[in-house]
N, C-alpha and C positions, 0 to 999 in steps of 0.2 A: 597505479594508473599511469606513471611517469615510465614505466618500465618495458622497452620497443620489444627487445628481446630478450628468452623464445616468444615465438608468435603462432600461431596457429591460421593460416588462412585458408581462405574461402575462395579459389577462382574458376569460371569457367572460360575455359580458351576456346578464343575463334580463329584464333592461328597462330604461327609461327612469332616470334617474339620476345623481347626483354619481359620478363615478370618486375609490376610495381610495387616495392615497398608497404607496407601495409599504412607508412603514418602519411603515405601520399593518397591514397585512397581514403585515410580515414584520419583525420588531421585534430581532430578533438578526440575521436575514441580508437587510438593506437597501440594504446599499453595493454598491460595486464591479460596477457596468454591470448585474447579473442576481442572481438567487439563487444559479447554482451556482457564479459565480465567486467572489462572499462567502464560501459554505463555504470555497472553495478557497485562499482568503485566510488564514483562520481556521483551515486544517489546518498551513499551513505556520507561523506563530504557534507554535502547539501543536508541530511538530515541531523547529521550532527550538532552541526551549527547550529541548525533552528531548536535544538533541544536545548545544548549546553554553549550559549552564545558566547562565552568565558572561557572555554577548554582549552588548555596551555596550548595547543599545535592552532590554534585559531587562524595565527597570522599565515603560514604557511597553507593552511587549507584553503582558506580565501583567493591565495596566493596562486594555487593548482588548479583552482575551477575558475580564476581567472584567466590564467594563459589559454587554455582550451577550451571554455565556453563560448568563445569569440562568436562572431553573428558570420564572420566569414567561413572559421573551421563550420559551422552548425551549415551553411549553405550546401557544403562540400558536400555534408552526411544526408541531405536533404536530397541533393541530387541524386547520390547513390541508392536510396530507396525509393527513388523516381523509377530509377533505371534496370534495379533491378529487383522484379516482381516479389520473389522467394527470400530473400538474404534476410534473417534472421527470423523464420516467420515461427510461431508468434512468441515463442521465448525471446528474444530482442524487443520487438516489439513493446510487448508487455513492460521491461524494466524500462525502457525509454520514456515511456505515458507514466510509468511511477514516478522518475527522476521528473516530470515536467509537472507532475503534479506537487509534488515535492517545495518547488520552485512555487507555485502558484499563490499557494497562501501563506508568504511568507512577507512578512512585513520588515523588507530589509532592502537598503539600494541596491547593491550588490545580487542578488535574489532574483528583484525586478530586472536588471540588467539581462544575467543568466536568462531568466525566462522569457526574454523576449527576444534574444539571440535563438533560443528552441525552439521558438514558435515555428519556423519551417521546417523542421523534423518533425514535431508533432501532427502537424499538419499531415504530410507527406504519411504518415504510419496511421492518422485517422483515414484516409484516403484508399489504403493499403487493408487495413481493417473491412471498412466498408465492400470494397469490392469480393475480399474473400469470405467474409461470414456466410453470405447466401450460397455461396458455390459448394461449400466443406458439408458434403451431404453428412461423411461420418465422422465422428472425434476421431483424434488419438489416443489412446487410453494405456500410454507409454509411459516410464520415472524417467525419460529426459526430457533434454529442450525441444521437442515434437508435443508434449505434451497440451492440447489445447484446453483442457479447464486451467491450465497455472499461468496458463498466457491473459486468457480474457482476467482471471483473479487480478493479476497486475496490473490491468490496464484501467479497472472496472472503476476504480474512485476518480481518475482522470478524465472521466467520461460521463461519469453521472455531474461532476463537477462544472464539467464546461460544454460538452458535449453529447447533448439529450438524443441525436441520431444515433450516434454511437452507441452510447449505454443500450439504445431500443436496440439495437441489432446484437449486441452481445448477449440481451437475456436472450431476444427468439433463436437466436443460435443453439445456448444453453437449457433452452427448455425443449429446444429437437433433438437434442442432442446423448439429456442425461435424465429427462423427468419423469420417464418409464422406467428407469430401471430398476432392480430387483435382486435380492438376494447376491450382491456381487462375490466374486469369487476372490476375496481380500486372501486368504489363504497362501497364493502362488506367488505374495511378495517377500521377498525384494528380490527382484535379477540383480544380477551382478554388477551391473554398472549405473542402476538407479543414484540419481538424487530426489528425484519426487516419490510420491504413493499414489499412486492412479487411486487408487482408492478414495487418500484421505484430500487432496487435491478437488476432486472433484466437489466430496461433500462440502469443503469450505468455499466454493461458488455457490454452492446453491444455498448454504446461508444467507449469503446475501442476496439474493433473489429469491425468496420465499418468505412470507411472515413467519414466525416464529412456531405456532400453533402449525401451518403449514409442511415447515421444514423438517419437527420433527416425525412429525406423520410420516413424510417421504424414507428420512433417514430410517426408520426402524425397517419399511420395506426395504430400503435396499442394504442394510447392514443387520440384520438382525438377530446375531452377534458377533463378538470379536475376536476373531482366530486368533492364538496365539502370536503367529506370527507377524500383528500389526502392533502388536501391543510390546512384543520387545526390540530394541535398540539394535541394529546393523553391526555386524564384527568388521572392523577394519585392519587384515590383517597386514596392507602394505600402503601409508599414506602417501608411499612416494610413487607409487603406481597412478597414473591421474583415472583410471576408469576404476579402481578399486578405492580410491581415493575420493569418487562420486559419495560415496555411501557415509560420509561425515555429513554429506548433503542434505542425504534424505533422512539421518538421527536430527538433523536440524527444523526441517521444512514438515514432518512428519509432525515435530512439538508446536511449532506454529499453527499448523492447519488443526492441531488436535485442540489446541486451545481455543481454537473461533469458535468450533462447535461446541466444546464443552462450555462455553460462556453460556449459552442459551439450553442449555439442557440444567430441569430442575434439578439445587441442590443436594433433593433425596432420593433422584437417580442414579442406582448403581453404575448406568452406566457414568456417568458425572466423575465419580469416584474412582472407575479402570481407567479413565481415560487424563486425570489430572496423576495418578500414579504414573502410568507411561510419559505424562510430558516430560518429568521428572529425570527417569532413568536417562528419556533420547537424552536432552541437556547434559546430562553430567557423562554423557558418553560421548560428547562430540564440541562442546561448547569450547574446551582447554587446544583444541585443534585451530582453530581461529586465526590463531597468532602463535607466533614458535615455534610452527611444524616444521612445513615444507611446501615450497612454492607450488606445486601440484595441489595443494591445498586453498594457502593461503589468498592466492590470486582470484577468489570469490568467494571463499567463505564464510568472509565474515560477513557477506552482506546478507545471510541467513540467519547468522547471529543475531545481526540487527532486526532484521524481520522477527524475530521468536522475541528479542528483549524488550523492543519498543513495541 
């Protein structure tokens, strides 16, 4: 998260000009190859702590999400999603509402501090939310960060939390969006630069939006079974390629999402059974990439890690 360069930016020119700096533009989320793997950096920070309040890098952690969580740097990033409508839509987004959630019920000075330095980002990205839910007539039903069920997924517990408009506009988005469908065509996954499963993405939203007896009614209609293809692990055959190196991503985010749904699927369902097999395989196929790879890697993936471990 400390780490300015490479960077990856995002401009659009209105004219002629010096190009800014990315940590002047983004003064708390600078590091770490892009904006939204900075946040993603800085959630896990944040969640660490509240899990293992004892973990040897403590002091140092605290240390990093103090320099950067300032209420001044958090204005900056506030403005900038003021200003500009698009810039992370809804994959940023979505991890930004995680990190602020994160922050929220944390019973820590530190924590309180942090989250109240956020509160104008969140704000400004509920804001952002609001205005585009109604307009996005159709998803995108893509394995990257265009992906809108993994965007609302992250955003969804910081909005049932604090934010009752919200959450109401992220289900009726998500039920125009996904509650018809049928027989999906899970088969044609992974493209080649996936980290999500348009597939398995989607169904772990509507877990949480549907009762349980509801959801899997739905899921059988629209997966009603499982092509091989979802069910085994992504080959990564160059980590240090960063779009081939997506796909450590989606062996991660794939065992995550498999696992929300199998929580609620009875224990004497076969499917229960294919599907705690595959979280399995992803893990042991992508979890040791985390750490020790290669910055193409490194620079967000563990915050998937985290997501499947916690």
């Amino acid at each position: 998260m400390r780490r300015e360069y490479p960077t990856a930016v995002s401009y659009q020119l209105t004219g002629p000009g010096p190009l800014v700096p990315p940590r002047e533009l983004h003064p708390a989320f600078y590091g770490s190859f892009d904006w939204h793997s900075c946040v993603e950096m800085h959630w896990i920070l944040a969640r660490l702590l509240r899990l293992f309040p004892t973990i040897d890098l403590a002091a140092e952690m605290r240390a990093a999400l103090d320099e950067n969580l300032t209420a001044a740097n958090l204005a900056v990033e506030a403005r900038y999603i003021d200003e500009h409508r698009g810039f992370e839509r809804p994959y940023g987004w979505g991890w930004a509402l995680r990190l602020a959630h994160e922050l929220e019920g944390w019973d820590d000075p530190d924590g309180a501090r942090w989250r109240a330095s956020l509160a104008p980002l969140a704000a400004a990205i509920r804001s952002r939310f609001l205005e585009w839910l109604p307009r996005q007539t159709y998803p995108l039903r893509i394995g990257l960060h265009g992906n809108s069920a993994f965007g609302l997924l992250l955003a969804l517990d910081f909005a049932r939390a604090t934010q009752p408009d919200l959450a109401l506009a992220m289900r009726q988005a998500a039920l125009r969006w996904f509650a018809n469908d049928a027989a999906y065509p899970a088969q044609w996954e992974p493209s080649g630069a996936d980290f999500l499963s348009p597939t398995l993405t989607e169904a772990a939203l509507m877990r949480e939006l549907f009762e349980p007896d509801m959801f899997l009614r739905w899921f059988t209609r629209f997966l009603p079974v499982f092509p091989p293809e979802l069910l085994e692990p992504a080959i990564v055959s160059d980590p240090t390629d960063g779009q081939i190196a997506h796909l450590h991503g989606l062996n991660l985010s794939r065992a995550y999402c498999m696992r929300r749904v199998a929580e609620i699927i009875d224990p004497g369902d076969p499917r229960r059974a294919a599907l705690e097999r595959s979280i399995d395989r992803h893990a042991d196929a992508s979890l040791s990439a985390a750490v020790g790879s290669h910055y193409m890697v490194e620079h967000w993936l563990a915050a998937y890690a985290l997501l499947l471990l916690s």
